[in-house]
PDB file as gemmi writes it, atoms N, CA and C in Angstrom:
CRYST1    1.000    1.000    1.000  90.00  90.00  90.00 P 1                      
ATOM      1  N   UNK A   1       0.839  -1.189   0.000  1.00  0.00           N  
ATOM      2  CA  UNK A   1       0.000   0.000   0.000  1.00  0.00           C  
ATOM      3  C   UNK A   1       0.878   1.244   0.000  1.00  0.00           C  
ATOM      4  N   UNK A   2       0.549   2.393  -0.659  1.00  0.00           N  
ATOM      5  CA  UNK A   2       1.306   3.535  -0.767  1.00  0.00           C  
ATOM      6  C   UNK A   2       0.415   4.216   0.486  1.00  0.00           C  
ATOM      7  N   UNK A   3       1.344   4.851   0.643  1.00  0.00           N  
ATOM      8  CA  UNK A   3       1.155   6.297   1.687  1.00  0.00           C  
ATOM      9  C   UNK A   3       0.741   6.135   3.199  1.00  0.00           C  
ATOM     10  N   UNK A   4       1.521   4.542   3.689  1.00  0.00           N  
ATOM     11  CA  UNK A   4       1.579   4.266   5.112  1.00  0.00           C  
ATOM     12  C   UNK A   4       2.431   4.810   5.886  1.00  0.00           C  
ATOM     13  N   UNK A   5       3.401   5.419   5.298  1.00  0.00           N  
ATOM     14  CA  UNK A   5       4.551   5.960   6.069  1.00  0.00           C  
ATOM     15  C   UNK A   5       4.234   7.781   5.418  1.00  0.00           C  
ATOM     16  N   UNK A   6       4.552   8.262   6.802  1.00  0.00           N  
ATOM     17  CA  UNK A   6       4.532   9.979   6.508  1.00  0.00           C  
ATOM     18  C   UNK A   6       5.974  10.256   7.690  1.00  0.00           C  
ATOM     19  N   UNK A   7       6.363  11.639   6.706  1.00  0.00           N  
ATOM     20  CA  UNK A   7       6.776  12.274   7.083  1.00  0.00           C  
ATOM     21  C   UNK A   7       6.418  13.541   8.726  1.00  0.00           C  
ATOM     22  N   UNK A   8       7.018  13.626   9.817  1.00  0.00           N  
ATOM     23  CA  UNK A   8       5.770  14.211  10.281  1.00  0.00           C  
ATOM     24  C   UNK A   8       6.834  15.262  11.334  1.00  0.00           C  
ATOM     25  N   UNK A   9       6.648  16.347  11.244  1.00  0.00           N  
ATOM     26  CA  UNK A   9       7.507  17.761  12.266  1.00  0.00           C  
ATOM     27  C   UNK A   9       7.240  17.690  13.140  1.00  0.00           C  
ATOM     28  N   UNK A  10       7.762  17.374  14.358  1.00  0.00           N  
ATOM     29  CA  UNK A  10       7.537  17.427  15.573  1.00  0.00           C  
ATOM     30  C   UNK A  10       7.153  19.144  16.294  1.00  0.00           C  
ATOM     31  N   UNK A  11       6.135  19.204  16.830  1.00  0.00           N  
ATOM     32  CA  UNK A  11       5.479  20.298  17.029  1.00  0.00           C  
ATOM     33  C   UNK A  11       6.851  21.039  18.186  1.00  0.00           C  
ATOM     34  N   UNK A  12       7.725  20.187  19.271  1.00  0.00           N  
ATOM     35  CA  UNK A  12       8.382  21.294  19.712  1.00  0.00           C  
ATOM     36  C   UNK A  12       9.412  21.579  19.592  1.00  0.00           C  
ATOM     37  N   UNK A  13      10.024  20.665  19.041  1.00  0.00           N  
ATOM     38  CA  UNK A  13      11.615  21.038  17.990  1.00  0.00           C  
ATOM     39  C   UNK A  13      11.608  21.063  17.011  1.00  0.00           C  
ATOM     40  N   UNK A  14      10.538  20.625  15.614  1.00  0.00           N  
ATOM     41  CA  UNK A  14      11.096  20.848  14.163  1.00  0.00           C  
ATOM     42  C   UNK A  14      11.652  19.738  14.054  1.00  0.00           C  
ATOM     43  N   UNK A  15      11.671  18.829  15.073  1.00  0.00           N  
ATOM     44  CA  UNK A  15      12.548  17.309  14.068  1.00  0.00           C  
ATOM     45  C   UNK A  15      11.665  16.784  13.032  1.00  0.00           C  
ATOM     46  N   UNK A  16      11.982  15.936  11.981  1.00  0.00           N  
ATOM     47  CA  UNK A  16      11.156  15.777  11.632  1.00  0.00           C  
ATOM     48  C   UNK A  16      11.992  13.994  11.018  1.00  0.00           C  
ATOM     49  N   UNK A  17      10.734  12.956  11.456  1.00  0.00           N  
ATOM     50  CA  UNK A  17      11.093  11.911  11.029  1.00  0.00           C  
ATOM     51  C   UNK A  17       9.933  11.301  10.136  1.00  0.00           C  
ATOM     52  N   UNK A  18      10.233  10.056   9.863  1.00  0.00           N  
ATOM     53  CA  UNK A  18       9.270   8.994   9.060  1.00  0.00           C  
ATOM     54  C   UNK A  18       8.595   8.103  10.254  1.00  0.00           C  
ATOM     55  N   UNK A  19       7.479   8.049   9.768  1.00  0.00           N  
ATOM     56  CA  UNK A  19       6.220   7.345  10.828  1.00  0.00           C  
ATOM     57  C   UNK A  19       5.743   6.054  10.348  1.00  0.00           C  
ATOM     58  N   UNK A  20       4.945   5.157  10.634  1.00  0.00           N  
ATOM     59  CA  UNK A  20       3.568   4.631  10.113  1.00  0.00           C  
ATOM     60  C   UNK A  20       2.647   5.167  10.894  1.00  0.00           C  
ATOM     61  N   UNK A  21       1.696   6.060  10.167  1.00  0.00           N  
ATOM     62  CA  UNK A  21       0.923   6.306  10.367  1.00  0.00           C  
ATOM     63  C   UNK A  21      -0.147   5.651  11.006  1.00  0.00           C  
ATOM     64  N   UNK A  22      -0.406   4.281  10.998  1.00  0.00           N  
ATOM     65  CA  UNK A  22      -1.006   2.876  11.486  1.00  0.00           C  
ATOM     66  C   UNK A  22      -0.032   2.520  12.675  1.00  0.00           C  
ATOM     67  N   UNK A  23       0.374   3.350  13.702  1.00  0.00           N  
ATOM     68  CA  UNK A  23       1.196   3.126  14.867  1.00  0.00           C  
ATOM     69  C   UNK A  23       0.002   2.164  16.112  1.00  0.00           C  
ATOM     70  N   UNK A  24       0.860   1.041  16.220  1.00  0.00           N  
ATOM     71  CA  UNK A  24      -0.047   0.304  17.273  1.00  0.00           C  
ATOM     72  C   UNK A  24       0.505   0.782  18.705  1.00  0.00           C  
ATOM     73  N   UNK A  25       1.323   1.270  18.869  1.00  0.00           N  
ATOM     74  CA  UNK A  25       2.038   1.924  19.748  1.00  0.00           C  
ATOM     75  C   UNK A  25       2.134   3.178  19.695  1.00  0.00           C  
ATOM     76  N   UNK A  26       2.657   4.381  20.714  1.00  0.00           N  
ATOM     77  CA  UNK A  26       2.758   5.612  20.695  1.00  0.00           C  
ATOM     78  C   UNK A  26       4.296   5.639  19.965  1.00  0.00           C  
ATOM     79  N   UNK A  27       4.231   7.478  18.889  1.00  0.00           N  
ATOM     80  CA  UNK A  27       5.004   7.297  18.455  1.00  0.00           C  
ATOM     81  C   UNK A  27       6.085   8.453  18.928  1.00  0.00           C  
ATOM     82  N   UNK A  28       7.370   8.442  19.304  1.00  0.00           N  
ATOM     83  CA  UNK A  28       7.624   9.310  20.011  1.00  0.00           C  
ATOM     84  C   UNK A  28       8.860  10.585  19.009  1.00  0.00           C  
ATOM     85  N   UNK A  29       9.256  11.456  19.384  1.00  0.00           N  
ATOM     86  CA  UNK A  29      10.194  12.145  18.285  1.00  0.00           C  
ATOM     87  C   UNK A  29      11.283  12.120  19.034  1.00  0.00           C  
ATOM     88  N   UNK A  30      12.689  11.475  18.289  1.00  0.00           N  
ATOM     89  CA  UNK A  30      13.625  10.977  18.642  1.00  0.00           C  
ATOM     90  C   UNK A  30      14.698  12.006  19.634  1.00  0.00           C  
ATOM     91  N   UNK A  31      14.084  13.142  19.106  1.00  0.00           N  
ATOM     92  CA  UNK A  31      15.326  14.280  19.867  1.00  0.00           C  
ATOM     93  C   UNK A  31      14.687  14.720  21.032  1.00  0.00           C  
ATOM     94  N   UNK A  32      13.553  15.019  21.419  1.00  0.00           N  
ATOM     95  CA  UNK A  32      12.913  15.841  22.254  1.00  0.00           C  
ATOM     96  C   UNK A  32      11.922  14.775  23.512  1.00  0.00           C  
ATOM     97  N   UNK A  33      11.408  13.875  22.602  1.00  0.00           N  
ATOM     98  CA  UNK A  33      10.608  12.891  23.406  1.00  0.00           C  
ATOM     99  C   UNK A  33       9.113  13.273  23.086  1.00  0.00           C  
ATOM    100  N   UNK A  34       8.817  13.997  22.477  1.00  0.00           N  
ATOM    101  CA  UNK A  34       7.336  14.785  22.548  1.00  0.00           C  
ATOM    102  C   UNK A  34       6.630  13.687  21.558  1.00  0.00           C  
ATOM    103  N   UNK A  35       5.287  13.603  22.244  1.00  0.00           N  
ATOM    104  CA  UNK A  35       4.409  12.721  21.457  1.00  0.00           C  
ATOM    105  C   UNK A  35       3.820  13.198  20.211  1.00  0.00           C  
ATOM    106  N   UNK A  36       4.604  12.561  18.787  1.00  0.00           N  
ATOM    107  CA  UNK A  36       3.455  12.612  17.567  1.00  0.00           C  
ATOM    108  C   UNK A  36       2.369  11.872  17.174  1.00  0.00           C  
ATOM    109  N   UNK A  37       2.679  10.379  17.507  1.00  0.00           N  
ATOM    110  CA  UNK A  37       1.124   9.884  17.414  1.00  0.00           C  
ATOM    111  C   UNK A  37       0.797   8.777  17.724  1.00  0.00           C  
ATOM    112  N   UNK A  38      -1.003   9.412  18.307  1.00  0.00           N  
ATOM    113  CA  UNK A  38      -1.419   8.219  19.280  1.00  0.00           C  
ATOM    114  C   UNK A  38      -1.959   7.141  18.747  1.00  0.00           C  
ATOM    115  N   UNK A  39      -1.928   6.045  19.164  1.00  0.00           N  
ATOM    116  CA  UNK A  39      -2.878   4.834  18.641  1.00  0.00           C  
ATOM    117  C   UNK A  39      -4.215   5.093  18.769  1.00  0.00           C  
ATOM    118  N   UNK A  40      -4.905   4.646  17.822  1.00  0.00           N  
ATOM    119  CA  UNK A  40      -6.357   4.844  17.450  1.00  0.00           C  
ATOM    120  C   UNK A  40      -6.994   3.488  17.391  1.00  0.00           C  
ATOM    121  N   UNK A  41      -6.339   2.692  16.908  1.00  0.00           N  
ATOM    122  CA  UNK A  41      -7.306   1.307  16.279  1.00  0.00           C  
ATOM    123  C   UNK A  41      -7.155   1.008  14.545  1.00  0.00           C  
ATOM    124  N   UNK A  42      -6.273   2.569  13.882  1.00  0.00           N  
ATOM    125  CA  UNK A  42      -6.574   2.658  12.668  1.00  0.00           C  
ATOM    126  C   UNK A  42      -5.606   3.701  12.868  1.00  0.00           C  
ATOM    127  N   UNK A  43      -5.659   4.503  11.926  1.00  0.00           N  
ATOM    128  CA  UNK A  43      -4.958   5.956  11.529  1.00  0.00           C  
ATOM    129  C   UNK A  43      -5.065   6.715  12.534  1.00  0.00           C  
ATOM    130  N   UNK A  44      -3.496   7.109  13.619  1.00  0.00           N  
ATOM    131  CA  UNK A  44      -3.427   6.917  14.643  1.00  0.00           C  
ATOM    132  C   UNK A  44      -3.432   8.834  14.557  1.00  0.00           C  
ATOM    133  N   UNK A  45      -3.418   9.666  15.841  1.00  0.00           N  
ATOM    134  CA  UNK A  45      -3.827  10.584  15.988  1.00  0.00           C  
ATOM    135  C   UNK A  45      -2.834  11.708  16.017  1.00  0.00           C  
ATOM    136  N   UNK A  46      -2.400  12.474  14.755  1.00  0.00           N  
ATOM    137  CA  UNK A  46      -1.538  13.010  14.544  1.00  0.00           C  
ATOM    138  C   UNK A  46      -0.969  14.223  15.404  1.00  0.00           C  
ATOM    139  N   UNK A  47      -0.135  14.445  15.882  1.00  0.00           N  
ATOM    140  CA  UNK A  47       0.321  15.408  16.687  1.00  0.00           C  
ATOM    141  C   UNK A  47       0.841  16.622  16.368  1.00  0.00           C  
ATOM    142  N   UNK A  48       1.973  15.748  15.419  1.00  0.00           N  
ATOM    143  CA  UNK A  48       2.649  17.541  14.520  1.00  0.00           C  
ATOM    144  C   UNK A  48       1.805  17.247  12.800  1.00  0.00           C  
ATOM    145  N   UNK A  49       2.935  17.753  12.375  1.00  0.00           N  
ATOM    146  CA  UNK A  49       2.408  18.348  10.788  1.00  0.00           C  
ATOM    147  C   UNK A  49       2.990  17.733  10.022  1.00  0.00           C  
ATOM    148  N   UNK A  50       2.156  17.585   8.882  1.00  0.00           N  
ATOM    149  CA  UNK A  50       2.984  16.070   8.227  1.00  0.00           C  
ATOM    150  C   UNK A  50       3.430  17.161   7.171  1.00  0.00           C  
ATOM    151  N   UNK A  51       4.341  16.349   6.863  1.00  0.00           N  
ATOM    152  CA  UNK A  51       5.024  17.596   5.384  1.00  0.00           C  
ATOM    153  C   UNK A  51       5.511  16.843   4.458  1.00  0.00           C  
ATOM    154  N   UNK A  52       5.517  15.374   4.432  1.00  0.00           N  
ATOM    155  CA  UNK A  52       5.672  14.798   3.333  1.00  0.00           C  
ATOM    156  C   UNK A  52       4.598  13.308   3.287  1.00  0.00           C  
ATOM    157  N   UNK A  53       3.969  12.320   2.175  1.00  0.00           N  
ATOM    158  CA  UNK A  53       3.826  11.136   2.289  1.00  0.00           C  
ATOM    159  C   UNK A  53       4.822  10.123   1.896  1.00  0.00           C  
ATOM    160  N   UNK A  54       5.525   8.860   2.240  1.00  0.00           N  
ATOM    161  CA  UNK A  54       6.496   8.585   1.784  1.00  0.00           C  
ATOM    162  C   UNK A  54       6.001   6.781   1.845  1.00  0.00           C  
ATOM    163  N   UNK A  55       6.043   6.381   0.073  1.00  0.00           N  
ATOM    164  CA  UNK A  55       5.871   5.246   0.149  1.00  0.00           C  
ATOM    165  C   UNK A  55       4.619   4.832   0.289  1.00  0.00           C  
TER     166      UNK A  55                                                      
END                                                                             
């Protein structure tokens, strides 16, 4: 499937990594610790800003 993985800016540093968006787990941003996204059951609950789709 295309467009399971996003790009996504972490709302308090600007990091910005690659996700699955379908996170069964919380997803955390590697420099700061701040939560981007929560598990839902499905398309999990975005925190920062996505700025790219990848894949």
């Amino acid at each position: 499937m295309t467009g399971d993985f996003i790009k996504i800016k972490c709302p308090d540093c600007a990091n910005e990594q690659i996700a699955f968006k379908k996170a069964a787990t919380k997803v955390t941003c590697h420099v700061c610790g701040s939560t981007l996204i929560v598990p839902k059951g499905g398309v999990g609950e975005i925190k920062g800003e996505v700025t790219e789709v990848v894949g």
